[in-house]
KEKE-3310 file (N, C-alpha, C; in steps of 0.2 Angstrom, whole numbers, plus 5000, padded with zeros to 4 digits):
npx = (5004:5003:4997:4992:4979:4974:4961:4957:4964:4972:4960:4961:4974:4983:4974:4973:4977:4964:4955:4957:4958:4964:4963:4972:4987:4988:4991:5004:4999:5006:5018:5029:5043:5041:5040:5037:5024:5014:5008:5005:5002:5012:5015:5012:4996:4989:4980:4968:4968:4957:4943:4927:4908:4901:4907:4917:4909:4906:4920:4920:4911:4919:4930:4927:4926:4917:4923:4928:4934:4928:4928:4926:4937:4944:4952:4968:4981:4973:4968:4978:4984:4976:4980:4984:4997:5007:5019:5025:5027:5035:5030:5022:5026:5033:5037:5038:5043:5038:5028:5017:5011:4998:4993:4978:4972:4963:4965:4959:4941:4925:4915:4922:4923:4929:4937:4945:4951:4959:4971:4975:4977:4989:4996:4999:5004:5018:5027:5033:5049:5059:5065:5066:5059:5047:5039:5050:5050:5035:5024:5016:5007:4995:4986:4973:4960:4946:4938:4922:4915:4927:4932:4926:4936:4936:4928:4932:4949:4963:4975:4990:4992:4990:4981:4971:4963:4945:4946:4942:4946:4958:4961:4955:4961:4976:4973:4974:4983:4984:4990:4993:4994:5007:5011:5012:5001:4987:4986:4980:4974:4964:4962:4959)
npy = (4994:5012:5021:5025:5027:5027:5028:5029:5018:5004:4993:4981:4979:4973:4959:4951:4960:4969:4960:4953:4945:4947:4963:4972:4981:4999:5008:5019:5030:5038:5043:5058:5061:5047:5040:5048:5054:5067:5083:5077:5079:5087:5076:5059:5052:5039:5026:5012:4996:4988:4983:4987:4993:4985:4980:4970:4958:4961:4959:4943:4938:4938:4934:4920:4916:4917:4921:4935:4948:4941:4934:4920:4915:4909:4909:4915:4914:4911:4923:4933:4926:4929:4943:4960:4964:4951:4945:4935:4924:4926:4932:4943:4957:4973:4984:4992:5000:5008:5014:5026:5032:5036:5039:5043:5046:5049:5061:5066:5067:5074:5073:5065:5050:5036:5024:5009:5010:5020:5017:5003:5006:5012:5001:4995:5007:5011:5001:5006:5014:5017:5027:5021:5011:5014:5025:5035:5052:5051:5048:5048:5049:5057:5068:5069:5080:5084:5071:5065:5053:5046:5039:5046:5053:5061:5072:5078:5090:5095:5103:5103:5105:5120:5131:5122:5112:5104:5087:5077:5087:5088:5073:5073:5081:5078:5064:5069:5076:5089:5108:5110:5099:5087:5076:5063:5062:5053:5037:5038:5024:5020:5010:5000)
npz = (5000:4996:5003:5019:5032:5048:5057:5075:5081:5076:5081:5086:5092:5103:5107:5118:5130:5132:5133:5145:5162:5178:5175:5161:5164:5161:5147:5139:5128:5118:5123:5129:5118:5110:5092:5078:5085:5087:5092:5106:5124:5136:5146:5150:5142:5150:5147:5150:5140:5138:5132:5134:5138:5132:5119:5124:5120:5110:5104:5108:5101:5087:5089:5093:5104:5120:5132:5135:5145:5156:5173:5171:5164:5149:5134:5133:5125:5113:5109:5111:5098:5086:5087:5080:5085:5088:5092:5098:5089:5080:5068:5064:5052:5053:5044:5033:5020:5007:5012:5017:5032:5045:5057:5070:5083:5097:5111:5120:5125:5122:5130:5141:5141:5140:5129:5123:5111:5109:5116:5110:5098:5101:5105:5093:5084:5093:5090:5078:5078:5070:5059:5046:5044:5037:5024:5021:5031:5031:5043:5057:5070:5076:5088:5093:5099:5108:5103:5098:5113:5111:5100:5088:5077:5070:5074:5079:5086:5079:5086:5083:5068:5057:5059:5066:5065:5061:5065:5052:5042:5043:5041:5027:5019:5024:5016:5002:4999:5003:5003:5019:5025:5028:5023:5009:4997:4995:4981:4966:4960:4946:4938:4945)
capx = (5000:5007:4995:4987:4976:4973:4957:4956:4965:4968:4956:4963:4982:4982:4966:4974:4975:4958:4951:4959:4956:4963:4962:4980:4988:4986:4998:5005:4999:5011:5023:5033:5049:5040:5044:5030:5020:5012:5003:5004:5004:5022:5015:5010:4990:4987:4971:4968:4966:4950:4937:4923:4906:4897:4916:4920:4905:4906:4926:4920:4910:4922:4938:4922:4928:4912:4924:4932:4932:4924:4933:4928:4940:4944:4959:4974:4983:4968:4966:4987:4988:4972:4981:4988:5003:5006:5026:5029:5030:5039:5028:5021:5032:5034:5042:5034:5047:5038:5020:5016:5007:4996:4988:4973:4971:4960:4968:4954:4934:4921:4912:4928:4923:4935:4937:4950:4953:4968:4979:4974:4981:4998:4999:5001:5010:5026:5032:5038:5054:5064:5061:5067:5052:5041:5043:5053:5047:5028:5024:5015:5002:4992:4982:4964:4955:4937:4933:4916:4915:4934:4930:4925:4942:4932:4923:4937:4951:4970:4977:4997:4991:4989:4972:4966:4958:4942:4950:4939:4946:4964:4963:4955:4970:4981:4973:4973:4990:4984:4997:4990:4995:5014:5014:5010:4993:4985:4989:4973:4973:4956:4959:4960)
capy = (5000:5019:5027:5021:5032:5024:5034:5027:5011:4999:4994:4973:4979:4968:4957:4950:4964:4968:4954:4948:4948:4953:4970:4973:4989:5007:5010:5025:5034:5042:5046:5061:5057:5045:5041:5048:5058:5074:5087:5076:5082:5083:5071:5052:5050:5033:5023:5005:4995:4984:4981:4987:4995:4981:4977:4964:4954:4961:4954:4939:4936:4940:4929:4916:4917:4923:4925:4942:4952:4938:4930:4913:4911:4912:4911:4922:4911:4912:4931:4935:4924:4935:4949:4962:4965:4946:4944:4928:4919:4930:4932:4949:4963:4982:4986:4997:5006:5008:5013:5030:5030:5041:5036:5048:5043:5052:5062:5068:5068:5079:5069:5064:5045:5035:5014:5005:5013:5024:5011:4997:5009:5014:4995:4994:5011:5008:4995:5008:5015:5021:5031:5017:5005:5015:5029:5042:5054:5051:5042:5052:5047:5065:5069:5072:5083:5082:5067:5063:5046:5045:5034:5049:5057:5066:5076:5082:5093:5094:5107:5102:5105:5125:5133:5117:5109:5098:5079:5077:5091:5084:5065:5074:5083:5072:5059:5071:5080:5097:5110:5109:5089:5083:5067:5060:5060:5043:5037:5034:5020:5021:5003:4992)
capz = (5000:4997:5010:5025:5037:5053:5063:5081:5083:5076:5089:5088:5095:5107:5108:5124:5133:5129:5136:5151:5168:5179:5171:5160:5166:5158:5142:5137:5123:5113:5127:5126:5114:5104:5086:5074:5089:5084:5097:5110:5129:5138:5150:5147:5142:5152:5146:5148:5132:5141:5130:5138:5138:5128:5114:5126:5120:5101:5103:5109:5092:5082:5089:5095:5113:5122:5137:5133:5149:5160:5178:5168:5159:5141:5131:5133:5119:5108:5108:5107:5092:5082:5087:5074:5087:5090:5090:5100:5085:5076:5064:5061:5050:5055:5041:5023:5018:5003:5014:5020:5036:5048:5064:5073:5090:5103:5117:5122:5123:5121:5134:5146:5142:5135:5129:5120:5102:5108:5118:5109:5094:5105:5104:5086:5085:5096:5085:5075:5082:5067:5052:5039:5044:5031:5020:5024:5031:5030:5049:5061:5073:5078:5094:5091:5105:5112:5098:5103:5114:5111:5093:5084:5078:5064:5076:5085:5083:5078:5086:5082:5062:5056:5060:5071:5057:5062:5061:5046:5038:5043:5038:5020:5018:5023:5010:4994:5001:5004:5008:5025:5025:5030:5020:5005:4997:4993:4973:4962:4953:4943:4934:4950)
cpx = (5004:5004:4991:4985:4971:4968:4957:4957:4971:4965:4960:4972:4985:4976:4967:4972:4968:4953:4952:4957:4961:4965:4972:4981:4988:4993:4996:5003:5001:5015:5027:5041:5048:5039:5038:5024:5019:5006:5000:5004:5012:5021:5012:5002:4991:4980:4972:4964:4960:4945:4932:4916:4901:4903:4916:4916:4905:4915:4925:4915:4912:4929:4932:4928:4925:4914:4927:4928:4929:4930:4931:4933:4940:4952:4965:4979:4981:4968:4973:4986:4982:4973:4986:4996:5006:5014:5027:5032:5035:5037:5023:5025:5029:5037:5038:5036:5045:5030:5020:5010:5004:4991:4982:4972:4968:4964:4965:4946:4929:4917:4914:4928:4930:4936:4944:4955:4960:4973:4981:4979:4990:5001:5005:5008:5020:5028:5036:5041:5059:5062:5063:5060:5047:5044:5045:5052:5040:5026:5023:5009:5001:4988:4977:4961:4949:4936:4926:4916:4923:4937:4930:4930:4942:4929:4927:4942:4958:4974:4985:4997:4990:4981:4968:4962:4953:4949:4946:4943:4954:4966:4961:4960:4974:4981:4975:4979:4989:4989:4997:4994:5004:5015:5011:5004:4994:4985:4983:4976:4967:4956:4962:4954)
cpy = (5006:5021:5023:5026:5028:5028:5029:5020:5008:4995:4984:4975:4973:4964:4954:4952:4967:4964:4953:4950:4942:4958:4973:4980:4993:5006:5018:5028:5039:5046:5050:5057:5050:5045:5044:5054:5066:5077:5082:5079:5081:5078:5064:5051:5042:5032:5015:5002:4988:4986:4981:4990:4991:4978:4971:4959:4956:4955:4946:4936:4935:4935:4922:4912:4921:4924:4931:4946:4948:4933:4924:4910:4913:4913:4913:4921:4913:4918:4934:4933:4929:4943:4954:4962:4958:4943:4940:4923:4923:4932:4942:4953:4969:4985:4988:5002:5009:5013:5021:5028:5033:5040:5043:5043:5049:5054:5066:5066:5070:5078:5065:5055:5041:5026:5014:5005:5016:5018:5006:5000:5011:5007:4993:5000:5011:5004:4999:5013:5018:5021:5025:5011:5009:5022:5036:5049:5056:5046:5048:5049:5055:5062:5072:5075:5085:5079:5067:5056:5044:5040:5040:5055:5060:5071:5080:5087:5095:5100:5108:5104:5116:5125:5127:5116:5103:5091:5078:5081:5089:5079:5068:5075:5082:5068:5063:5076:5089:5101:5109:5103:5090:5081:5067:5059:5052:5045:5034:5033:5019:5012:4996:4993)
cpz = (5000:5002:5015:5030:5041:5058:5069:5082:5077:5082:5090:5089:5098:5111:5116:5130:5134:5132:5145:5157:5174:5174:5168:5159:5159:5152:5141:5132:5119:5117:5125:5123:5107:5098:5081:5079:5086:5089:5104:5118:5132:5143:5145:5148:5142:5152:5149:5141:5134:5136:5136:5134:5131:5121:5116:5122:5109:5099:5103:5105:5089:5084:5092:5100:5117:5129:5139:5138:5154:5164:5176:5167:5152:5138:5128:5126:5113:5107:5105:5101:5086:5081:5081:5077:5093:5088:5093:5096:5080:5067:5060:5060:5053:5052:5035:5023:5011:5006:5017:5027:5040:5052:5066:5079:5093:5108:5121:5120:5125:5128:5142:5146:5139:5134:5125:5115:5104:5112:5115:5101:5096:5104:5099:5083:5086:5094:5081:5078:5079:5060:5046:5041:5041:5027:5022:5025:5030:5035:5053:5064:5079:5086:5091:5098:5103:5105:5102:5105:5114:5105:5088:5081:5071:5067:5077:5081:5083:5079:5085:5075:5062:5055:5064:5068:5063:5062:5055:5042:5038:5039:5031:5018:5018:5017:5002:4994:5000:5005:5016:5026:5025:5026:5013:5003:4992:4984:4972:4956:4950:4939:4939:4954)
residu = (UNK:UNK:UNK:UNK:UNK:UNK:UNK:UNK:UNK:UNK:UNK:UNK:UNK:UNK:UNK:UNK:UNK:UNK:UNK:UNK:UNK:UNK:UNK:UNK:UNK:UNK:UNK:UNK:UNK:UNK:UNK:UNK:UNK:UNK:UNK:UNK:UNK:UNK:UNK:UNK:UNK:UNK:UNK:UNK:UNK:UNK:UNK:UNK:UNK:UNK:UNK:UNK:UNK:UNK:UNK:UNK:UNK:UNK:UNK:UNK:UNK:UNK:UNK:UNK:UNK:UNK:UNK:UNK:UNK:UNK:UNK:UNK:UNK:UNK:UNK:UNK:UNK:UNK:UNK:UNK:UNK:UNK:UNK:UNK:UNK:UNK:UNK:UNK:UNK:UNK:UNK:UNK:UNK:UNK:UNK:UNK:UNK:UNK:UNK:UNK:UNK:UNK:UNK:UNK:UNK:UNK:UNK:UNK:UNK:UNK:UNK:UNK:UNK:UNK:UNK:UNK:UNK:UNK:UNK:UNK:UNK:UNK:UNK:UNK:UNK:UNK:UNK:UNK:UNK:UNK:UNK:UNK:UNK:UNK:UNK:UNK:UNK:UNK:UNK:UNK:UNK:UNK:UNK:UNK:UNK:UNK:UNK:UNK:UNK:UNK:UNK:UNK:UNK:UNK:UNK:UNK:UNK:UNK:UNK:UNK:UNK:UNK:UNK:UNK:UNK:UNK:UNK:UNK:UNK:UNK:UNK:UNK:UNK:UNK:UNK:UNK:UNK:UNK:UNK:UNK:UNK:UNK:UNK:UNK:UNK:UNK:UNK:UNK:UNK:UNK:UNK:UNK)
# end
C-alpha cells in the first residue's frame, strides 16, 4: 500500500489485553519522545486497552471466545495469536518502507469517556521505532482533542496542524495532500 490512514486504533492491537482479567495495566499513549507523535501532551495519556462497555461481547464474536472480559476464563493464547501485534512467533512485520502512514488517535473527549481505540492503537504504533520502517518521512500518529465518545476522531480537533483543522478536515488533507498535509497523498489507481 502507498498510504494508509489509521482513525482510532487499530482497535485489535492487542486482543489480549483487551480481554483479560485481571484488568492489563494502563499504556501510554504516545509518550513524550515517541517516534511519529504529533501534538501530543508533555505528560503520558494513560488509558487502559479493556474492552469494555458492551466490545468485550462484540470481541467475543468475532475471535468466537464469548469470554472476553469475564473471571471465567477464556483464552489468553487464543486472543494473542488474532492479534495484529502478536510477535511471539515472530511472525508479524513492522516494516513498509515503501508505505506512508498516519495514525489519529483520541487524546481527548468531548464527553471525558473513553474505551480502548487509543491504547489498543499505541499498541500497534510503538512497533515503529525508526524512520526506515516506512517511508521516509511520512509516519505520524496525531492527537485528536474532544473526539466525541473517544472513537469519533472526525469530530474532534488537531490542534498540532495550522488553524486546528476539524479531524475530518485533517485525515481529508492528509489523504489528497493538501498544503496543509505533511505526508504524501494517497495514489489513484482508477483501473483496480
Amino acid at each position: 500500500m502507498d498510504k494508509v490512514e489509521l482513525l482510532a486504533g487499530p482497535a485489535f492491537g492487542d486482543i489480549m489485553q483487551g480481554c483479560e482479567i485481571p484488568q492489563a495495566p494502563k499504556v501510554a499513549v504516545c509518550p513524550p519522545g515517541q517516534f511519529g507523535c504529533q501534538g501530543w501532551p508533555s505528560y503520558a495519556t494513560l488509558e487502559y486497552p479493556e474492552y469494555i462497555n458492551g466490545a468485550q461481547h462484540d470481541v467475543g464474536d468475532w475471535t468466537d471466545d464469548m469470554h472476553c472480559g469475564e473471571r471465567t476464563g477464556g483464552n489468553n493464547g487464543n486472543w494473542l495469536d488474532q492479534s495484529i501485534v502478536e510477535t511471539a512467533t515472530g511472525q508479524p512485520s513492522f516494516n513498509y518502507p515503501s508505505t506512508s502512514m498516519v495514525g489519529w488517535l483520541c487524546a481527548s473527549s468531548d464527553d471525558g469517556t473513553y474505551n480502548s481505540s487509543s491504547p489498543q492503537g499505541e499498541i500497534f504504533f510503538e512497533q515503529f521505532a525508526q524512520p526506515s520502517q516506512l517511508l521516509p518521512n511520512n509516519y505520524d500518529v496525531y492527537a485528536v482533542y474532544t473526539c466525541h465518545e473517544d472513537e469519533e476522531v472526525a469530530t474532534g480537533t488537531v490542534s498540532s496542524l495550522p488553524s486546528s483543522p476539524s479531524g475530518f478536515t485533517a485525515i481529508t488533507n492528509d489523504m489528497i495532500g493538501a498544503p496543509s498535509s505533511q505526508t504524501v497523498a494517497c495514489t489513484k489507481n482508477p483501473g483496480h
